[in-house]
GULUMZA-311344 format. One record per residue (C-alpha): residue in three letters; y, x, z. Coordinates in pm, whole numbers, plus 50000, padded with zeros to 5 digits. Each point is the difference from the previous one (the first is absolute). Layout:
# residues N
AlaYXZ...
***
This chain:
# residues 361
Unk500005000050000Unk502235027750090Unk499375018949652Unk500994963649853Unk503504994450173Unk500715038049928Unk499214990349573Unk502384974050071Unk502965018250164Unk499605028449730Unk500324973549724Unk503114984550164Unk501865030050116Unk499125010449663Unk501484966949815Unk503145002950228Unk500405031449916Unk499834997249637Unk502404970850033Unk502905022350197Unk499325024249691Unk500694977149757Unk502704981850160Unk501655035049989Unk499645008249659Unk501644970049855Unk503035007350254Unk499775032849811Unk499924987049653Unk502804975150025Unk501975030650010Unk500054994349622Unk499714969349970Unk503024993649737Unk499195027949751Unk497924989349648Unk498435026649789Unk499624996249591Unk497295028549956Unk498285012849687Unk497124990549903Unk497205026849866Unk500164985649677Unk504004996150033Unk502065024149740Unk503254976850042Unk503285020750125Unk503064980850139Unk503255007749918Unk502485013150254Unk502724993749855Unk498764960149917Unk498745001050329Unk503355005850194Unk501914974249772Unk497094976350126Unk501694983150315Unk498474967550189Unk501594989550310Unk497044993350179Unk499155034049974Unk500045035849986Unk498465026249754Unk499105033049947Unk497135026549876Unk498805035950034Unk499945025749670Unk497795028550128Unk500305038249960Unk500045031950057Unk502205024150031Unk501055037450156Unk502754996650219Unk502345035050010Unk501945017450271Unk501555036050011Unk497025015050110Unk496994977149926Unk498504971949790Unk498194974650153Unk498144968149822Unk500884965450062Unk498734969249918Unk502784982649853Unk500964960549998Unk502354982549751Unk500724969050089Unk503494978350076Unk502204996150285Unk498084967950099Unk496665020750116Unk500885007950346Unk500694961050090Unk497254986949841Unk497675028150133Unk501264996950365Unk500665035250010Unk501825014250330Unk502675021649919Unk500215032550263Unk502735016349813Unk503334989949787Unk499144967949720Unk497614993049694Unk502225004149710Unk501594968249855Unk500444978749722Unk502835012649909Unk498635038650010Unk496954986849802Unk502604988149706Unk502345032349993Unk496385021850044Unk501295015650272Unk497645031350101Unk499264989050329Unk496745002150183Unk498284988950280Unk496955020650197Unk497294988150199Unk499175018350342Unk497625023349842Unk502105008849704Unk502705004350296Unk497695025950213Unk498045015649680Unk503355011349807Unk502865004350245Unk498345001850334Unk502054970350179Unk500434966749970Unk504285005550005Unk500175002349627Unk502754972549894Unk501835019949788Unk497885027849892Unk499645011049607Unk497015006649804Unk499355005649637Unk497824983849767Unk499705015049628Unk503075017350093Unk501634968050093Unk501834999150296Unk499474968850272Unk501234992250321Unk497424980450266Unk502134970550182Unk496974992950207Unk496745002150189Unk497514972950017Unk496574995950161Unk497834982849764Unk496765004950155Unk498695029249792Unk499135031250248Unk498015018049729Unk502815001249676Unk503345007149934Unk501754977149869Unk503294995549837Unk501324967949917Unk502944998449679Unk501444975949787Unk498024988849724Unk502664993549775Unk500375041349971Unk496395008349994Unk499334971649734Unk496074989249941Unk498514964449994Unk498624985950320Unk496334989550079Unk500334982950292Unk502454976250161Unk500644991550342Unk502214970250127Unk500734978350337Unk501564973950109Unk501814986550276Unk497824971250080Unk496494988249897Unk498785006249658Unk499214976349755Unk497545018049855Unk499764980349620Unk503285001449936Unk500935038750133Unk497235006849654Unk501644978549800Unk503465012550052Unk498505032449966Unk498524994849661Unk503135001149855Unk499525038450042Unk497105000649750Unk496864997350261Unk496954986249848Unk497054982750188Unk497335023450061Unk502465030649967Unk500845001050346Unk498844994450385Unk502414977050187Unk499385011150352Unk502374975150255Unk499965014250352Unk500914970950091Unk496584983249914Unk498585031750148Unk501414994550343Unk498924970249983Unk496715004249929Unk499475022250313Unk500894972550223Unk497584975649802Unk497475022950093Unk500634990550386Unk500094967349946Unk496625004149803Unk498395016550298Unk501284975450290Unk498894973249740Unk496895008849942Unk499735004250380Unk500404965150108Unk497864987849665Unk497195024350190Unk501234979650339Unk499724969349920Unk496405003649839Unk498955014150305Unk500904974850225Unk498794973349809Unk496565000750134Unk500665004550344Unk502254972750016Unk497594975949818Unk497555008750275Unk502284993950251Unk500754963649814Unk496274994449978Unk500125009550372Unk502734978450104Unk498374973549808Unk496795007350132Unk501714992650413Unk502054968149851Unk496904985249896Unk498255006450303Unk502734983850191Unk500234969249754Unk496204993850101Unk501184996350364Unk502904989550011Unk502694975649788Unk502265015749785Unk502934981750173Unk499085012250333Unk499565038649834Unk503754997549864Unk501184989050317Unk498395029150210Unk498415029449793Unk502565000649657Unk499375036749979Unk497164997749940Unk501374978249653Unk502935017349964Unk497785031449908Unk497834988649740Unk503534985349848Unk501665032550008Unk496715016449892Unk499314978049749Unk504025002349856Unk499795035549983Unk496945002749806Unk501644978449754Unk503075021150012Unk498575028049899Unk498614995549663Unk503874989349899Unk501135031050177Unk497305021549826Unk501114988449666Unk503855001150052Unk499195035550095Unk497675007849673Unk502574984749803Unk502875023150126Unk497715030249958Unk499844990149624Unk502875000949950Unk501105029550158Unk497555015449765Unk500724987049681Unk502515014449951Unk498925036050063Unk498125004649677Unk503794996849799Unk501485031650219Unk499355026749810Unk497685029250122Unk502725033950154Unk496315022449852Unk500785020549707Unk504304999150004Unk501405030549977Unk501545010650292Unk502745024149892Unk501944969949946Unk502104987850266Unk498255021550271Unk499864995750287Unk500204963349968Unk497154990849787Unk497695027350158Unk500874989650332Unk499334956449894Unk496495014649867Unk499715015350318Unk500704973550253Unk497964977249739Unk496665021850013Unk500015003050372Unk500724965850040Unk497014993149782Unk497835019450210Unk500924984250326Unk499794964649816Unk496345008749880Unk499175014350406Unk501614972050140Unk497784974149753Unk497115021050111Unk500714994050386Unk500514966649937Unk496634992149848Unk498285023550282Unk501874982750297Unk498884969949918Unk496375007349907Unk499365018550340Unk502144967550162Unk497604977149846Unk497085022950060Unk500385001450397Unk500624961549981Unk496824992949827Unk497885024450257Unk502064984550272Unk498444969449902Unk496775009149932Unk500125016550364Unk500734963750104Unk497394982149860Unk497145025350080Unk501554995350320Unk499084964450063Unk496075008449895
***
């Protein structure tokens, strides 16, 4: 018996726990909750336009995109590679980036191609040794530019130098846009078609529905929990209507019903409540199914964060993949648990029972 209740606290410390974790991922992933990606496909060859897409303006919400490079970086004494962002003077916004030092460079720097630059915190460390570098010159291709900021982005592994687009030229291959309130998700792609996207071309990746499907998860589990509940109890609460039955009937043989309402209702009063529970929960158990469907449903549309490449709009879309695969795991431990608790529940119910009867021999 004691092996049996210890099963059963290990499968519900263990379902708790993978609740807590869950509950704090999706804190963690409404973090991002306004930002929508327009990612490549593999199959994708289509380019955007800068230029078309900064004359593209919607006042529900923002835009911008990432042209990746490389570059070599030079000072007096050294050169030092970079990885090097164009985009416009929207990316920092949109992006939720956190300034440290001095201002992202602005709309009206990105028309007059101003040489300005900002560095990350590596690109800060790596190439002048301190993060006080508002002001500081570098060359690139013997052009002269002048960093305005510092900006922690996330990445601890590459430098990385963000400049206007609009001087380094290139098509984009990615968008990214938010909003300040909830997205409607149809129409964001629709206005965004007028850029040239094609179905099948690109991934639409809404954090929003991402979030959201973290927290669905929970609601899955504590579901599925009191589906599991309420299938266990059935049984021992028809017993205990077939036993309350069982001492009603007895009574009825001795005595008149009037004179059993008058001075023994409880014993009444239980098979009513037993009897209006049991029919309850079948309309409980199905108004629970029913909301686990459609929780569900749904899931199959959100498209899978397996296979994107990462490079774009890191750390954001690594980190939602992140949050998304652990959260996967703990959903798939906690569904486990579930089924377990229950089983060994059942398990010591039915040899409780059996105990009892062998008892009476």
């Amino acid at each position: 018996m004691r092996i049996r209740l210890s099963f059963i606290l290990i499968t519900g410390l263990s379902l708790f726990f993978c609740l807590v974790v869950l509950t704090i991922l999706a804190f963690h992933a409404q973090k991002d909750r306004n930002l929508f990606l327009v990612l490549p496909t593999d199959i994708s060859s289509l380019r955007f336009n800068i230029e078309k897409i900064d004359d593209f303006s919607e006042n529900e919400f923002l835009l911008t995109y990432e042209i990746i490079g490389s570059e070599r970086l030079s000072l007096s004494h050294a050169e030092f590679p970079v990885t090097l962002l164009a985009t416009n003077s929207n990316y920092a916004q949109i992006l939720g980036l956190r300034m440290l030092e001095g201002s992202f460079f602005t709309k009206q720097a990105w028309v007059g191609r101003q040489r300005q630059a900002v560095l990350n915190e590596k690109a800060a460390q790596t190439i002048f040794g301190s993060n006080n570098i508002t002001g500081s010159r570098f060359r690139i291709r013997n052009e002269i530019w002048v960093v305005i900021g510092l900006v922690s982005d996330g990445d601890e592994d590459r430098s990385r130098l963000y400049i206007p687009s609009s001087i380094r030229g290139g098509e984009a291959t990615a968008l990214a846009l938010t909003s300040a309130g909830t997205f409607d998700e149809a129409y964001v792609i629709n206005s965004i078609k007028n850029l040239g996207i094609r179905d099948g071309d690109f991934s639409f990746i809404n954090f929003d529905t991402q979030s959201r499907l973290l927290w669905e998860r929970i609601v899955f589990i504590l579901l599925l929990f009191f589906i599991f509940l309420l299938f266990s109890l059935i049984k021992p609460l028809f017993l205990k209507l077939k036993e309350a039955w069982g001492t009603l009937k007895t009574q009825l043989n001795k005595e008149y019903a009037r004179d059993i309402l008058l001075r023994n209702r409880k014993n009444i009063l239980k098979l009513i409540f037993f009897a209006g529970v049991i029919l309850l929960f079948p309309a409980l158990s199905l108004f629970f199914i029913l909301q686990l469907v459609s929780i569900c449903l749904p899931w199959q549309d959100i498209p899978s964060l397996a296979g994107l490449n990462f490079d774009y709009f890191y750390p954001h879309l690594y980190r939602i993949r992140n949050l998304d695969l652990i959260s996967n795991i703990f959903f798939g431990i906690a569904l486990i648990s579930i089924i377990l608790f229950f089983i060994i529940i059942n398990f010591c119910l039915s040899a409780k029972k059996v105990k009892k009867d062998l008892s009476k021999f």
